[in-house]
N, C-alpha and C positions, 0 to 999 in steps of 0.2 A: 511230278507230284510234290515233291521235296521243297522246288521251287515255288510251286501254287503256295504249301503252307507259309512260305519267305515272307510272300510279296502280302499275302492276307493278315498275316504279322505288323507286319511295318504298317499296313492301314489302320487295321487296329490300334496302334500306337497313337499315327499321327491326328486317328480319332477322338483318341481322348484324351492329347496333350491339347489339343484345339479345346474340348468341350473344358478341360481345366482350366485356360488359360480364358475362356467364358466366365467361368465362375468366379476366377481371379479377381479378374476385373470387373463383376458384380460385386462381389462383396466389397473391394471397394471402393465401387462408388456409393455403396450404401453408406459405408463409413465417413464419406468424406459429406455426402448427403447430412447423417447424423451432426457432423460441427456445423453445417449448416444451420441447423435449427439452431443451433446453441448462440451462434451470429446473430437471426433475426430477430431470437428471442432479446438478445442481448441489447442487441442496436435499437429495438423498438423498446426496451425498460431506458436506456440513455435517453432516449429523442422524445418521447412523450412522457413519460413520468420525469426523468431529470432535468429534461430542457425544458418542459410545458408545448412542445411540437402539436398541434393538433392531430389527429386519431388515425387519416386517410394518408398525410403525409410522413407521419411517423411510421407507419405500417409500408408504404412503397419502397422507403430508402430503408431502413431496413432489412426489408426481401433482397432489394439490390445489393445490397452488403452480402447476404449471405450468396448469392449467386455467382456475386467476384469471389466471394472465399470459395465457393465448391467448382467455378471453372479455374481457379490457379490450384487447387490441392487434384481435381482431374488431371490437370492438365502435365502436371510435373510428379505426378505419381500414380495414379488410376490407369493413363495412357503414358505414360513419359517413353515409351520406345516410338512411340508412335508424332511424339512430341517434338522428340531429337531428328527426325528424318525430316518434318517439316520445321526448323529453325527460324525462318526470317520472321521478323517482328509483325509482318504485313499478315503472315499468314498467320501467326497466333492472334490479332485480333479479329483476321476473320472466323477463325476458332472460337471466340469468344463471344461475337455477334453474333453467330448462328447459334452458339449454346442459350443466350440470352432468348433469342425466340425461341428453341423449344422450349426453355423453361417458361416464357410466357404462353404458349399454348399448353405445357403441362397446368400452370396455375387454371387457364380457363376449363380444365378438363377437368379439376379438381372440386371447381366450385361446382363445375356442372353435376357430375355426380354425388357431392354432398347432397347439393339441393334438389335431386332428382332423388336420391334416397328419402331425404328428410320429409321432405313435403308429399312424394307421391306416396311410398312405401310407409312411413312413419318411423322410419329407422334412427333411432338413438342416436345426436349429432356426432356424437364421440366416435362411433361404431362408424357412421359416415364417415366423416373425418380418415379414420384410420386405412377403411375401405379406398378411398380415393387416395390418400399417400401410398398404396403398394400399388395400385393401378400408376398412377403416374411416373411412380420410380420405376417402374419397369417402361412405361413409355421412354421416359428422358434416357434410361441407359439406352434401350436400344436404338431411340434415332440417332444419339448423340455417339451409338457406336457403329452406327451403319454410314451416316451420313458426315460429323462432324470428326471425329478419327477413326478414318477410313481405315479398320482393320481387317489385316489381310492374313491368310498362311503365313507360314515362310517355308519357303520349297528348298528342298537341300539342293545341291547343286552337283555333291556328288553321286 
């Protein structure tokens, strides 16, 4: 009996240092999400108000900018244990190409539900907007934590 309470113990734990170490790495990637915006925003006031860049091209590199900043601040701090075990340079770009596409099917998931808010529903573009950035940041973490750093337990050994 003594024993049953041990082992349902130690599950408990290893339940919810897992669900913490979830949340960890949610929050941030929210944070590291957040300098994002502050990137595209940035990069897109350089390229088209500084430089005169037209509107479609200033806005693409831009986004790309903030995507290399939030796959290098994932990738050496959001995941960095996960980072360290795969080292070689081959495998952080394919770390980074794959983030790239999800972040490009998050942007197309993004538009889509603004514009399916705005126009079907008549929902306030803002409200949309907003709407679609908590939908897709929970997309991008989770593929990007299920597929792109493969996070695993970690099983004690003793």
């Amino acid at each position: 009996m003594n024993q049953d309470i041990e082992v349902n113990g130690l599950i408990n734990r290893l339940s919810f240092s897992y669900s913490w170490d979830f949340v960890n790495r949610l929050i941030r990637f929210v944070v590291v999400g957040l300098s994002g915006v502050f990137v595209d925003m940035g990069g897109f006031y350089v390229l088209h108000t500084l430089l005169g860049w037209v509107l479609t091209p200033s806005a693409m590199l831009s986004t790309e900018l903030a995507i290399i900043n939030n796959f290098i601040w994932n990738d050496v701090w959001t995941f960095a244990d996960v980072s360290l075990q795969q080292p070689l340079i081959t495998q952080r770009l394919q770390r980074f190409l794959k983030f790239n596409l999800i972040c490009l099917l998050g942007l197309i998931f993004n538009i889509l539900i603004v514009d399916f808010l705005f126009y079907k529903f008549g929902v306030n573009e803002y409200i949309a907007k907003v709407v679609a950035i908590i939908f897709v940041t929970f997309w991008n973490f989770g593929i990007n934590f299920k597929v792109n750093w493969q996070v695993r337990k970690k099983v004690d050994s003793n």
